[in-house]
PyMOL CGO cylinders between C-alpha atoms (Angstrom):
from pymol import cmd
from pymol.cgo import CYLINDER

trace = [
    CYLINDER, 77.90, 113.26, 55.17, 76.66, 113.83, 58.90, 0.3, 1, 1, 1, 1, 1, 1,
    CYLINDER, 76.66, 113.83, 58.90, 74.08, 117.07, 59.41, 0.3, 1, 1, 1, 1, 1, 1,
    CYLINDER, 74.08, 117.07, 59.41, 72.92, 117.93, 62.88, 0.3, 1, 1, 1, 1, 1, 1,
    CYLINDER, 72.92, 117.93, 62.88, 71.09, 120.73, 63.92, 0.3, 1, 1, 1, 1, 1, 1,
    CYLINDER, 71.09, 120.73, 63.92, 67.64, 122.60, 64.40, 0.3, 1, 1, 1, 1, 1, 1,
    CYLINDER, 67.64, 122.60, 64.40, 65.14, 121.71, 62.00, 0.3, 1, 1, 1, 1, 1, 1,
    CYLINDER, 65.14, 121.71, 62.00, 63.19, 124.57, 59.98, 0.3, 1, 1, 1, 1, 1, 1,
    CYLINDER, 63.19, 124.57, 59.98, 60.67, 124.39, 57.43, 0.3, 1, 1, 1, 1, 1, 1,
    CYLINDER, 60.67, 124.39, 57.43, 59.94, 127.65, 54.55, 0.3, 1, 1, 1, 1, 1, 1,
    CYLINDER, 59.94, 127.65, 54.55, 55.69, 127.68, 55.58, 0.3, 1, 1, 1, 1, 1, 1,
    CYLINDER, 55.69, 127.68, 55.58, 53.14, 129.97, 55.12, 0.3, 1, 1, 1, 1, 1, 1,
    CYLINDER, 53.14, 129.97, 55.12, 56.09, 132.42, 53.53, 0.3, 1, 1, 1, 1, 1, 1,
    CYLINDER, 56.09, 132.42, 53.53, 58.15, 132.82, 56.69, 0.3, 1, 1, 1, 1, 1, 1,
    CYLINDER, 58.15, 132.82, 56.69, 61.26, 129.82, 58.05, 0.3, 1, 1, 1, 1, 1, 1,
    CYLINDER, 61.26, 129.82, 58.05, 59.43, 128.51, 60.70, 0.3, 1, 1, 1, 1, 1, 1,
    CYLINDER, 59.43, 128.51, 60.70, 60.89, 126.06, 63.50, 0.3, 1, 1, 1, 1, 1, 1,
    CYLINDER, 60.89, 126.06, 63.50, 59.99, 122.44, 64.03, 0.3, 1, 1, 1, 1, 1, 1,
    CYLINDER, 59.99, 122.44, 64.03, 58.03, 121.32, 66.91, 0.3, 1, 1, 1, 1, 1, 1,
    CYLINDER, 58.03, 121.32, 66.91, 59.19, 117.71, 68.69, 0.3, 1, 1, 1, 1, 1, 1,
    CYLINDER, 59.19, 117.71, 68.69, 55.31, 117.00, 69.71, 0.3, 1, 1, 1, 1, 1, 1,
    CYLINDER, 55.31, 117.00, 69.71, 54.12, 115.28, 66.66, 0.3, 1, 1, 1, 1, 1, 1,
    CYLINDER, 54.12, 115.28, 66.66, 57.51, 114.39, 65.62, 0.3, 1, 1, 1, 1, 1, 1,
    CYLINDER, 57.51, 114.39, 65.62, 58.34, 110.71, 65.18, 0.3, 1, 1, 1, 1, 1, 1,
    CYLINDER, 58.34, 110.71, 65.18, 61.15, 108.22, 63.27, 0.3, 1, 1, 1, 1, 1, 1,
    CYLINDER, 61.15, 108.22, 63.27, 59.59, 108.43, 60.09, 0.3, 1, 1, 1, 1, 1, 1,
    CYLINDER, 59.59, 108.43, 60.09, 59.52, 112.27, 59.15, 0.3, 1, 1, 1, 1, 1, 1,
    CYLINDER, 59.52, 112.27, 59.15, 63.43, 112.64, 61.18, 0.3, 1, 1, 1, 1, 1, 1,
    CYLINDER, 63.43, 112.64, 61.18, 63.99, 109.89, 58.36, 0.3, 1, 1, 1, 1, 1, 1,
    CYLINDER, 63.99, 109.89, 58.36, 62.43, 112.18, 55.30, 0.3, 1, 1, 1, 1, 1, 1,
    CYLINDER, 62.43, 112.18, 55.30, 64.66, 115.42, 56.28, 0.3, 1, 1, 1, 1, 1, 1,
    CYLINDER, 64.66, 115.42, 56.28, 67.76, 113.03, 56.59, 0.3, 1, 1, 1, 1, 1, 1,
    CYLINDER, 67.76, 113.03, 56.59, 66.71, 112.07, 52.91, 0.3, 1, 1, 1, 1, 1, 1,
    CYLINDER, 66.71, 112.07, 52.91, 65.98, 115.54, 51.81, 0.3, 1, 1, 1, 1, 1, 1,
    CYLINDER, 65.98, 115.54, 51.81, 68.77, 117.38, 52.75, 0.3, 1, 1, 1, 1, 1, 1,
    CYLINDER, 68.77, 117.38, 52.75, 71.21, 114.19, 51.46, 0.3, 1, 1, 1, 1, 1, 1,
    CYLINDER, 71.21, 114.19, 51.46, 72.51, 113.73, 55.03, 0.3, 1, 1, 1, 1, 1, 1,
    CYLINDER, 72.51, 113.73, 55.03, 72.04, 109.93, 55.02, 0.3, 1, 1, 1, 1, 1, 1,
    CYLINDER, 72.04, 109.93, 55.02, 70.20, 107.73, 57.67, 0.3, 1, 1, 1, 1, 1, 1,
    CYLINDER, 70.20, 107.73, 57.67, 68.74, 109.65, 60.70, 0.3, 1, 1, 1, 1, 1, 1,
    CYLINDER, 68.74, 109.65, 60.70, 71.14, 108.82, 63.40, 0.3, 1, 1, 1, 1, 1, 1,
    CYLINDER, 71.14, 108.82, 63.40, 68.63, 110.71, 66.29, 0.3, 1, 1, 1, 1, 1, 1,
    CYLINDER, 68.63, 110.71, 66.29, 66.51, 113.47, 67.10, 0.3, 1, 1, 1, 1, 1, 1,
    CYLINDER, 66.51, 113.47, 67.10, 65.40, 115.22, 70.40, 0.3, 1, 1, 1, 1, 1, 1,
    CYLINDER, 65.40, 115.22, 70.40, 64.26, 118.60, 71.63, 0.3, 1, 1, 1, 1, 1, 1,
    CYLINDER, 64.26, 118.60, 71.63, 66.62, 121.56, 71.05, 0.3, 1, 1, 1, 1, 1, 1,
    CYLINDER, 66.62, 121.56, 71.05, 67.40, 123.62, 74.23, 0.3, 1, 1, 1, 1, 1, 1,
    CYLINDER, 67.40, 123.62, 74.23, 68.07, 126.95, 72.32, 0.3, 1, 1, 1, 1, 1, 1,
    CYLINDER, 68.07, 126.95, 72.32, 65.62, 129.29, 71.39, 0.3, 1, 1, 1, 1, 1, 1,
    CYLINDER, 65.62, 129.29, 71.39, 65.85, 132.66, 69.36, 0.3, 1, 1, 1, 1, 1, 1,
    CYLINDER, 65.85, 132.66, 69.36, 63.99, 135.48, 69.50, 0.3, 1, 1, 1, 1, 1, 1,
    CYLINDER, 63.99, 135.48, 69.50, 63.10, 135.35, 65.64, 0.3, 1, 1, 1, 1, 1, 1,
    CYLINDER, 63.10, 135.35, 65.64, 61.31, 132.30, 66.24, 0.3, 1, 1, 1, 1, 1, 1,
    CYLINDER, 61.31, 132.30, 66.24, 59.78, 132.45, 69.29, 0.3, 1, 1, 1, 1, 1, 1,
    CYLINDER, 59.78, 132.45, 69.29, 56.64, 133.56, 67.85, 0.3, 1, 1, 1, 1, 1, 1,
    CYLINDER, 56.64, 133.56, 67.85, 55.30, 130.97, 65.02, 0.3, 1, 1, 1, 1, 1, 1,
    CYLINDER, 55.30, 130.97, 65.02, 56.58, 127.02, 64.79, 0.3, 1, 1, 1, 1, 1, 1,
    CYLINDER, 56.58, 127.02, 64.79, 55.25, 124.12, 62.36, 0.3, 1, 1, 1, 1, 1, 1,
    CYLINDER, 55.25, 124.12, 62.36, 54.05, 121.41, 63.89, 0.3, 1, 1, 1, 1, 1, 1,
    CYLINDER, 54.05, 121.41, 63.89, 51.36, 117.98, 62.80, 0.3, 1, 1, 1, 1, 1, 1,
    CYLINDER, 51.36, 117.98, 62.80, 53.69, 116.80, 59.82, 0.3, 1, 1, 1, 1, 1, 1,
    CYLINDER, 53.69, 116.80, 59.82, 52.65, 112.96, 58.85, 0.3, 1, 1, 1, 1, 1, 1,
    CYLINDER, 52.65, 112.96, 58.85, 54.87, 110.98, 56.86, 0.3, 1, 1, 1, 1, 1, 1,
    CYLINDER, 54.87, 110.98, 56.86, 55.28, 107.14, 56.12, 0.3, 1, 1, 1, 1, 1, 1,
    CYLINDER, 55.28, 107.14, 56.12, 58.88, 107.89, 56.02, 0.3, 1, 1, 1, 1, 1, 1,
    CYLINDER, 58.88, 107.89, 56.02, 59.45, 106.99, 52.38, 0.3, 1, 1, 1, 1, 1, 1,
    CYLINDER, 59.45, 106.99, 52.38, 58.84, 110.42, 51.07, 0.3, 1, 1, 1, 1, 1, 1,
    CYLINDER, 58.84, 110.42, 51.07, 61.69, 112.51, 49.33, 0.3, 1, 1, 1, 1, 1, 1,
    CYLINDER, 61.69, 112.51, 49.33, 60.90, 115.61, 50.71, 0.3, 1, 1, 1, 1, 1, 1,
    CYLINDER, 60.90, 115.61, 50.71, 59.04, 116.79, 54.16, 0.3, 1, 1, 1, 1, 1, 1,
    CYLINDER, 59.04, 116.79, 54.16, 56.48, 118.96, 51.55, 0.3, 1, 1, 1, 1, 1, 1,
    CYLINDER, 56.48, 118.96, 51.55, 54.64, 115.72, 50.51, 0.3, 1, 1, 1, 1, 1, 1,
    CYLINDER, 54.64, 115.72, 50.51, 54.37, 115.14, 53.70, 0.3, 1, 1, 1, 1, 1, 1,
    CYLINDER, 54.37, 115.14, 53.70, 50.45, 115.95, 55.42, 0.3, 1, 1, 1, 1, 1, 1,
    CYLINDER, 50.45, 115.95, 55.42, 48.75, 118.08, 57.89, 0.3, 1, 1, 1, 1, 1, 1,
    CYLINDER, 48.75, 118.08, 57.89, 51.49, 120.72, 58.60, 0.3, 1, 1, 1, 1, 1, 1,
    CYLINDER, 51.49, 120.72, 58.60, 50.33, 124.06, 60.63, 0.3, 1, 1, 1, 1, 1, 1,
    CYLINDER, 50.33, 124.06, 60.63, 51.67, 126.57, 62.06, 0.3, 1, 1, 1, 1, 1, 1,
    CYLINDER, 51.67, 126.57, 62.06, 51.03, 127.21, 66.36, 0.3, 1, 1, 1, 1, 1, 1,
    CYLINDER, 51.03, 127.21, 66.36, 52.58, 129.14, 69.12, 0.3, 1, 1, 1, 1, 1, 1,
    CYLINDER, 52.58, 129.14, 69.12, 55.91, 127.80, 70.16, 0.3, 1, 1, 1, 1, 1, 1,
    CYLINDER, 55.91, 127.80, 70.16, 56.86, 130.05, 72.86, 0.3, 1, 1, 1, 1, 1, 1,
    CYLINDER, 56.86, 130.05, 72.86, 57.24, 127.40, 75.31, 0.3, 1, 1, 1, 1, 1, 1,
    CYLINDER, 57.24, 127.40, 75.31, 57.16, 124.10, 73.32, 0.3, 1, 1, 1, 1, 1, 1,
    CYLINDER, 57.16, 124.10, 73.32, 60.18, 122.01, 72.80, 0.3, 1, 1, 1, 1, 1, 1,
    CYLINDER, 60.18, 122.01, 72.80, 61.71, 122.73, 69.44, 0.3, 1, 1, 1, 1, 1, 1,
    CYLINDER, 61.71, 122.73, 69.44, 63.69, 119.55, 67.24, 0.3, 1, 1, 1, 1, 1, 1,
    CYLINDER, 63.69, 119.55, 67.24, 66.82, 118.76, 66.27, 0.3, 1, 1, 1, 1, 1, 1,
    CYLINDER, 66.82, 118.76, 66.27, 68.15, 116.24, 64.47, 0.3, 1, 1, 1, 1, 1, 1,
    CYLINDER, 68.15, 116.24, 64.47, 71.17, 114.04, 63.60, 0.3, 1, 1, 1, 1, 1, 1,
    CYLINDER, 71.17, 114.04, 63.60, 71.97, 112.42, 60.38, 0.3, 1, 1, 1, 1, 1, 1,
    CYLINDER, 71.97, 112.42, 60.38, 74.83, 110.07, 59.53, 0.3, 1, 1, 1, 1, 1, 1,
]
cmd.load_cgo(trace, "trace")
């Protein structure tokens, strides 16, 4: 099955968006995983932007890229993303 799309975490009781800054292979790799998409295919920075989530995005997520699930991942928190480049991803 092939997912692509904007990636958005449930943190701190709100869907927040992604950030690309900390972003790397291995945690593209755990969403691909968690959402049963497959391998990750790519990822790169999203050029849309709503207004519900212009406010609050996750960013600092640490993986080794064999978790199940981005929540055992470390170091999430949540920032400002009014004018940082948001992620999407590609699974195949």
């Amino acid at each position: 099955m092939e997912c692509e799309g904007e990636v958005e975490v449930y943190f701190m009781q709100d869907w927040k968006r992604v950030l690309l800054d900390s972003w790397s292979e291995s945690e593209a790799s755990v969403v691909c995983r968690q959402l049963g998409c497959g391998s990750l295919f790519s990822f790169s920075s999203s050029s849309t932007s709503s207004p519900e989530h212009r406010h609050m995005c996750v960013t600092g997520f640490n993986c080794s890229g064999s978790e199940a699930h981005l929540g055992n991942c470390s170091s999430a928190q949540a920032v400002n993303c009014s004018s940082k480049e948001q992620l999407s991803i590609t699974c195949s």
